[in-house]
N, C-alpha and C positions, 0 to 999 in steps of 0.2 A: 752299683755300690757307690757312694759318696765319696768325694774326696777325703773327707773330714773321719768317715771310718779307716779308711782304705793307709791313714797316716798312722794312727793307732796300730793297726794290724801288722803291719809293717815292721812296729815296735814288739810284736809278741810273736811272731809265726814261727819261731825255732823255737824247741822242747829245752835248748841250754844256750840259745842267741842273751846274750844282758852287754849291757854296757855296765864297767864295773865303777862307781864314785870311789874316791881315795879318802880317806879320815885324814888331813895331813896338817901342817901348824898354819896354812893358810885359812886351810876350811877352820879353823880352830879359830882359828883370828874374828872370822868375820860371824862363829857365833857367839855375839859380844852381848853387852851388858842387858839391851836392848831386846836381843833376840828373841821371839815368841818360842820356848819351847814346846816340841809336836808330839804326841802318843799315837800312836795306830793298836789296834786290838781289833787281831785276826782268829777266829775259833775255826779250827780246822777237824773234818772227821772222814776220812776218806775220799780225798780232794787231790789225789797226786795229777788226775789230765788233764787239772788249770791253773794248780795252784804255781807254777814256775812263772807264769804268763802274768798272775795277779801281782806276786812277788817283787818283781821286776818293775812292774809301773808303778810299784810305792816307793822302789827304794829311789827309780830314778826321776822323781818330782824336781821339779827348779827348787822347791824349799822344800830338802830333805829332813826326813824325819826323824828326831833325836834318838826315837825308842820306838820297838815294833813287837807287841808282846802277841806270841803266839800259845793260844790254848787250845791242845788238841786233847779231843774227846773220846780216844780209845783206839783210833784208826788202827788196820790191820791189813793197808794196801801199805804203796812206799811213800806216804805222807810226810812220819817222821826222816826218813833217810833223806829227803829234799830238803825238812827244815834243818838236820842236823847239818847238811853243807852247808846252806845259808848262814845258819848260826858261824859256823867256821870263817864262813868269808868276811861277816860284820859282826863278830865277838859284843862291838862297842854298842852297839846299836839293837842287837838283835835277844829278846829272851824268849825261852820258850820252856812251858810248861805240860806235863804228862799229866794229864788226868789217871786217878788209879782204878777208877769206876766212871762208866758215862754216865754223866750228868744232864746232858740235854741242852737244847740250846741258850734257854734264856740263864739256868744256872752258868753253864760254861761261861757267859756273854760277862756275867755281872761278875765272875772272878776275871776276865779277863779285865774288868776293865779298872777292878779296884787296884789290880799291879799298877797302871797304867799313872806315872807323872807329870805331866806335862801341862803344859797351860792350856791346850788344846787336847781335844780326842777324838779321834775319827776312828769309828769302825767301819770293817772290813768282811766283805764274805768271801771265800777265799776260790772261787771262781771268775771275778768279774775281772776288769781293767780301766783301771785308772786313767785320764788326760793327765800327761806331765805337768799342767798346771795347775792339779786341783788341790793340793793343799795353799798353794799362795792365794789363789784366790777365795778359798773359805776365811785363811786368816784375815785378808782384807776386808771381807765384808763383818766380820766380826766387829773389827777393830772401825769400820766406820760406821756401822748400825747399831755398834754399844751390844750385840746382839749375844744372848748365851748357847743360843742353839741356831744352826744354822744347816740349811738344805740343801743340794742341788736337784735339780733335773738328769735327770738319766738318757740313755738312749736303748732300747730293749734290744736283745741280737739274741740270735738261735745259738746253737753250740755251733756253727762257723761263723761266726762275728757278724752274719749277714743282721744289716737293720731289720725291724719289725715297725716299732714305733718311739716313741717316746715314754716315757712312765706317766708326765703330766694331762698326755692325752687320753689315755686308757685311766686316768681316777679323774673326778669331777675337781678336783683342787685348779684351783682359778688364781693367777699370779699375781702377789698384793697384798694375798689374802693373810699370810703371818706375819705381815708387817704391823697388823691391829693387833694390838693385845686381848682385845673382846670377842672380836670374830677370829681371830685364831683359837682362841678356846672351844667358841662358839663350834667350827666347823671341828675341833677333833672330839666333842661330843657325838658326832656321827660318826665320822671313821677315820683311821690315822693316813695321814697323805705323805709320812716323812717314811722311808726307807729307812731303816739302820745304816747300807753301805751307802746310803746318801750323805749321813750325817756326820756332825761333830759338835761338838758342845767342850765349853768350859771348864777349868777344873774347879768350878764355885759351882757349878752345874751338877758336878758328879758328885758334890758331897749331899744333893739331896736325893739320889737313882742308888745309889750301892746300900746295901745289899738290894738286888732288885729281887723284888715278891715271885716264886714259882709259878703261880695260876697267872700271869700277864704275859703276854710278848714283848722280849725288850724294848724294842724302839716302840711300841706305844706310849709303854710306863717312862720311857727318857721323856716323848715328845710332850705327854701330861705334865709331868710333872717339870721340864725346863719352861714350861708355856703360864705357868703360876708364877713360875720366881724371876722367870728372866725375860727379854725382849727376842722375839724369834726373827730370823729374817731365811728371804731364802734367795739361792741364784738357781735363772730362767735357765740357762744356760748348762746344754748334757753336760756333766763333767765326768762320768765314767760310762764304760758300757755293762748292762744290767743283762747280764746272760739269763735267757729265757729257757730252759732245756726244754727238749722235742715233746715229754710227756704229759707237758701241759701248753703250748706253745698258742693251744685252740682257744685257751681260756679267754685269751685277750678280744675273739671276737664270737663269745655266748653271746647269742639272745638274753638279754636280760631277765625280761620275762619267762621263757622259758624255764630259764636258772632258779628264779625263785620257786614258780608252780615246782619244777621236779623235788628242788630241796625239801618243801612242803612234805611230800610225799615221803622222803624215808625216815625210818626210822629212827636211824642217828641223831636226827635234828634235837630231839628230847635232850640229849646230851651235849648238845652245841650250846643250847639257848643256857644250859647249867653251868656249862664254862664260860659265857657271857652274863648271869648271875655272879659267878665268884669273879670275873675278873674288875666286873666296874665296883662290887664291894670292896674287890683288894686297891684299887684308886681312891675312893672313898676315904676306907681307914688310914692309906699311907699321906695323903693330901692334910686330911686335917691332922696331922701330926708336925706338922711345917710353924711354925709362930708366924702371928700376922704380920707382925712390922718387916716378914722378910719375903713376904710375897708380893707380887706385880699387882697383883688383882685383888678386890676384897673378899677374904677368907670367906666370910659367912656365905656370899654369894658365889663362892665358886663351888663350895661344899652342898650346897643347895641343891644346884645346878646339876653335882655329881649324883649325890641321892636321888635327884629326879629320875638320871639315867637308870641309876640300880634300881629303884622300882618299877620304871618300865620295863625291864628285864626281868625282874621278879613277877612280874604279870605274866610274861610271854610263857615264861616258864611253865604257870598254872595252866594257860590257853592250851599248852601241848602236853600238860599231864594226864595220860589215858586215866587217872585217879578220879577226875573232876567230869563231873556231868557235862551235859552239855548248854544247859542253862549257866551253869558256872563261868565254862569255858565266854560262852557269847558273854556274859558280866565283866570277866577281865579285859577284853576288847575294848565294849565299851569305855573300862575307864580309862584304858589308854588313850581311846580318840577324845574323851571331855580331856584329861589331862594334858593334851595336846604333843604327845609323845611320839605319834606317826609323822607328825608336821615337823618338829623338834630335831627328831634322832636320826630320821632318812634323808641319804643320804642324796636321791635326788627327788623321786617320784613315793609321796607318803602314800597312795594309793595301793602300792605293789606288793607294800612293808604289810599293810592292812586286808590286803587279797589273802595274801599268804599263810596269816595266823587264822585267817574266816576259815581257809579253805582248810588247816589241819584242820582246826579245833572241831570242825564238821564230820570231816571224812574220820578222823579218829574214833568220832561216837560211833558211828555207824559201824566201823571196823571192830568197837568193843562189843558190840552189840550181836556178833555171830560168834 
């Protein structure tokens, strides 16, 4: 184990170990005129064996967080009873909210984060653990990259903090790469490289993500849409650790290949590819609803660019509807690869993207065909 875990860990190994800050007229003092106010937005739902651990490394950041909105989504373990201490212990600092029906994660996300004041907002998933320095150093690189949305680097660990990897190694995101406003768009047309518990973003940022759309995953819909209005930046550098639980722990070293042929093959996929249909439509609609004069990028072309994606998705879609022939099926292929959508939208290898759909679109006929 590293040193560099091994200090972290150190910080969270007791179930009610915290070192407690004091609200007092010093600390008063010195959040002055100047001061960047901070939001955290934690959605919690049956999270009591990490959340004391996550808790603790927000509250005890070098630049503590003004406000920490907790929205819990039904939980029925001792979730509440942990935040209702907390709340107790930081009245000033700390809200939390009872969902009266589960909502889910990306609804929870997008109330959680409309409470949320601050000049800044970082979410939270309420398992992982913070470095004590990672809210200063997000506001820094803010405030010296101009930047609306900003990332870090993670470190992966199992459920005993032991490392795995890194998060930047395991996704093809190449560091640099949101410093460009074109190629950062460019690359989250293929796939989003920004965590949610990575993040944080603006509060000029949030006024164009709330309400966020039901059919999108929050932190996609944040990283689209801060990536049109704003300057993105990101730091190399793990600033929390990104709890991997055991149940999927294998995922990070599939055969790629493998992964796609077996996907191919079930059934579900039909349904996958129809919530990738509505979610880049829901991009689509929410994007050009923005005024031009208040985007980074030029509207028409980013709106283009988006419809590109949604129709290549709306191809796929037909490739794997048992409804359509198989002369059909091989036609929407094709027009993806003239359209140049395999090349475009994958995320490394367009070849795999394009096995993949060959191989339903085939085996399906065949399949309808008995």
């Amino acid at each position: 184990m590293t040193a560099y875990l091994m200090t972290w860990k150190s910080q969270t190994s007791g179930r009610h170990y915290r070192l407690t800050p004091v609200l007092n007229s010093r600390n008063a003092t010195d959040l002055g005129r100047n001061h960047m106010s901070v939001s955290v937005a934690v959605c919690t739902y049956n999270g009591e064996e990490h959340l004391e651990g996550q808790i603790d490394s927000i509250i005890e950041q070098t630049h503590m967080p003004d406000q920490i909105i907790f929205c819990d989504d039904g939980s029925t373990d001792e979730t509440l009873d942990i935040l209702n201490n907390y709340r107790s212990e930081y009245p000033h600092i700390i809200e939390l909210y009872k969902n009266s029906s589960n909502l889910g994660i990306t609804k929870n996300f997008s109330k959680a984060i409309s409470k949320c004041n601050g000049d800044y907002i970082f979410l939270s998933d309420q398992d992982d653990v913070w470095k004590e320095d990672k809210i200063k150093k997000h506001i820094k690189c803010h405030e010296e990259s101009n930047a609306g949305v900003v990332f870090n680097n993670a470190l992966v660990v199992n459920h005993r903090l032991e490392p795995i990897t890194d998060h930047w190694s395991t996704s093809e995101y190449q560091s640099g790469i949101a410093q460009n406003p074109r190629h950062c768009f460019s690359e989250l047309l293929k796939y989003n490289f920004m965590k949610g518990c990575e993040m944080s973003f603006s509060d000029r940022v949030k006024e164009y993500i709330v309400p966020i759309p039901d059919n999108v995953p929050h932190d996609y819909y944040i990283a689209i849409s801060g990536s049109v209005v704003s300057y993105v930046s990101s730091i190399e550098e793990p600033l929390h650790l990104y709890r991997r639980h055991s149940a999927n722990e294998s995922d990070w070293e599939t055969n790629k290949l493998k992964k796609n042929i077996a996907s191919a093959l079930e059934k579900r996929e039909l349904s996958r590819v129809k919530k990738d249909v509505i979610k880049w439509g829901e991009f689509l609609n929410q994007i050009s609803t923005i005024p031009s004069d208040e985007m980074l990028l030029d509207k028409q072309i980013v709106c283009q660019h988006l419809n590109d994606r949604y129709q290549f998705e709306k191809n796929r879609y037909e490739i794997y509807n048992p409804e359509q022939s198989l002369l059909s099926r091989h036609k929407y292929i094709i027009d993806n690869i003239y359209g140049g959508g395999y090349k475009r939208f994958s995320v490394k290898k367009p070849s795999l993207y394009l096995i993949k759909d060959f191989l339903r679109a085939t085996l399906s006929s065949f399949q309808s065909s008995y």
